[in-house]
N, C-alpha and C positions, 0 to 999 in steps of 0.2 A: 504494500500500500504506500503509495505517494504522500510523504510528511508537507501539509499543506505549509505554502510561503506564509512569512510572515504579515505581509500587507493584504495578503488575502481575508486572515486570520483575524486582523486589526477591526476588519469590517462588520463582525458576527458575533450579535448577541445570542446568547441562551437564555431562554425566558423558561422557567421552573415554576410551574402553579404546583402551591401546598396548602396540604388542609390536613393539620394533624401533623405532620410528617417530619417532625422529629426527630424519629427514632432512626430513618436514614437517611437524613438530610445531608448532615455532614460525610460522611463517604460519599455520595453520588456527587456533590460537590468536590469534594478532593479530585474524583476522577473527570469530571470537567474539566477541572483546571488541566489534566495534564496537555487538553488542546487547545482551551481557551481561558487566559484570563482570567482572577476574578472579576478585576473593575468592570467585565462584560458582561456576566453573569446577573439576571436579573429572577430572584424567590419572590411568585406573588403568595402572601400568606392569605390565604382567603376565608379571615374570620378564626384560624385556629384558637384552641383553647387549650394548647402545649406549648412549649418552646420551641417550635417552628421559627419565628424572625429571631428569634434569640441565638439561635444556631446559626443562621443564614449571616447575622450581624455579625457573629465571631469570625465565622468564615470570611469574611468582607468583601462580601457582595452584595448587589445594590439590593435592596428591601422595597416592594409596594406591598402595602397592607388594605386588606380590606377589612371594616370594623366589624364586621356580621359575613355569613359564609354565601358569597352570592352564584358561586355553580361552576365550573372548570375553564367554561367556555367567557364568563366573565375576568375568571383570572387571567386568561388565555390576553385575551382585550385589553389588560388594565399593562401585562405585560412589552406585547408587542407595541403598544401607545410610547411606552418610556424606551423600547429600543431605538424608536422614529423619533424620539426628543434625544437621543443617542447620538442621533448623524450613522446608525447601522444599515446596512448595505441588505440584509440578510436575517433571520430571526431562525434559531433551533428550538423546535419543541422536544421537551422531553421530562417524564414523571418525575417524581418528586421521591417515589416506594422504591426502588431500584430495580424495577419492572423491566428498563430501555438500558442498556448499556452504554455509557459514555465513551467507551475505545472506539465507537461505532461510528463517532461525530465524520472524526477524519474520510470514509466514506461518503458521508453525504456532502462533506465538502469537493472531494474529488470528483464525486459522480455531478454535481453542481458546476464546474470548470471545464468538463467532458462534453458535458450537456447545455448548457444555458438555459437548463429546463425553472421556468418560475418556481413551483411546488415540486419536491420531493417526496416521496411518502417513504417510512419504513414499512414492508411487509412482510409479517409473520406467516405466510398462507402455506409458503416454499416446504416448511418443516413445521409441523402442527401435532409430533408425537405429544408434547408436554402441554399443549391445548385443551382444555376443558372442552367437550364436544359440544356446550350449547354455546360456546362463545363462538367455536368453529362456524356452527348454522346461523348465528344473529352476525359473524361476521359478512359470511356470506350473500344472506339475507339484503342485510345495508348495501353493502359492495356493489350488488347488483342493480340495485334501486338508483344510487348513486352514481354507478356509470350511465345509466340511463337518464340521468338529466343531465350529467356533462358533456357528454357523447363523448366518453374517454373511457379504456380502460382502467382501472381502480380495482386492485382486488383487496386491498384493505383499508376500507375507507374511515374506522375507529380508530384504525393505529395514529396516534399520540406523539409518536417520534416523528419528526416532520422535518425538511426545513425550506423555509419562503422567503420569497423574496420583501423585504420589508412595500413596497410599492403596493403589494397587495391589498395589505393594512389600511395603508390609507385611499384605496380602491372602493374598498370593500367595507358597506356600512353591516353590522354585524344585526340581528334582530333578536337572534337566541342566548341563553344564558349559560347552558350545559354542556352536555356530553352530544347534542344533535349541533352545538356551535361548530364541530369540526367537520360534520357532514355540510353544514351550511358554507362557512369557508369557499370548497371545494367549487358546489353549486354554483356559486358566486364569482369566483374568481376565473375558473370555466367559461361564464357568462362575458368576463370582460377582458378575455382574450390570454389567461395563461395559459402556458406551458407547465402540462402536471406527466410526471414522470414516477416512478417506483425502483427501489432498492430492497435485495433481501436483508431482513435482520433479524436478531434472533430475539425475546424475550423471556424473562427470568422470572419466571412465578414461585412466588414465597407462600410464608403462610399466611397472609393479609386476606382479610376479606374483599371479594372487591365493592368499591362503593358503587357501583352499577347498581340500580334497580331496575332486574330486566324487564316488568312491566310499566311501569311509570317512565322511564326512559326509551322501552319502544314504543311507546303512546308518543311521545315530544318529540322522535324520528319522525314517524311516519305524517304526525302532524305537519312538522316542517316540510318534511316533502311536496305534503297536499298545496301546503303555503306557498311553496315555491314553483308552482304552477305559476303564478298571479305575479312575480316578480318579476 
């Protein structure tokens, strides 16, 4: 793998939405850094009620707080908002649980300077031995739903690990608050002429619950979708 330049490098924020996230905030951090910075580094703490900014401050990276827990896709928002007050070129999504592996960045940088592709996706679909099967079917699910209003391929259209080009951000007016904000994203930025491309990656399931609530959360999918007819 290609050790991305430095001026490349200089460009790219990481934005980290946390809620609760504590307990591995500080390592997923550390291994950030070893691609990027902390000054680029941006934890939205979204309402936790642990020492999530507390960690994130020790670390010394930037902090947005949200006072009350307002949904992923908010923190996602409050994020990429302060990477474009950055002067960032670029914005990486990536968990907060240690779900997304941070040795993985450098990939989505390289495949980004191969490609020119606006949106990166990571996708889990390649190897799905350690896959919960109902995440497999609702990822699918989406994926499909979602390439059909992009008119792109997308086979993982929840994965989380991301990275865009900041231009999007401010493209793109956001309407949702959750976990359906990053199928909206997509929808959107589709709409207004990016380039969405896909990388394999692997992810790391611990013993965390996931905060997914699969019925209330595929209610606010499919909702948005319907929505997104009209946009």
């Amino acid at each position: 793998m290609t050790t991305p330049s430095a001026n490349v490098v200089d460009k790219i924020a990481v934005v980290v939405p946390a809620f609760n996230a504590a307990r591995h905030l500080t390592a997923v951090i550390d291994d950030i850094c070893r691609t990027i910075p902390a000054q680029q580094i941006i934890v939205v703490d979204d309402g936790s009620t642990d020492e999530t900014s507390d960690k994130a401050r020790k670390a010394g990276v930037n902090v947005v707080e949200h006072t009350v827990n307002q949904g992923k896709g908010a923190a996602l928002s409050s994020g990429a908002k302060k990477a474009v007050e950055m002067g960032m070129d670029y914005v990486v999504t990536l968990d907060a649980d240690g779900q997304h592996d941070p040795a993985e960045i450098p990939k989505f940088i390289e495949h980004a300077q191969k490609t020119g592709a606006d949106i990166i996706l990571g996708n889990r679909m390649k190897d799905r031995k350690d896959m919960p099967f109902i995440r497999v079917f609702a990822n699918r699910a989406t994926s499909a739903f979602v390439s059909l209003r992009t008119g792109k391929n997308i086979p993982d259209s929840q994965n989380g690990y991301r990275m865009l080009r900041t231009w999007v951000f401010d493209k793109v007016k956001l309407e949702t608050k959750r976990y359906d904000t990053e199928s909206e994203i997509l929808i959107k930025a589709a709409a207004a002429g990016a380039s969405i491309d896909s990388i394999p990656v692997q992810t790391i399931y611990g013993s965390e619950a996931s905060s997914v609530n699969p019925v209330i959360d595929t209610m606010r999918f499919f909702r948005m979708v319907f929505r997104s007819m009209f946009w």
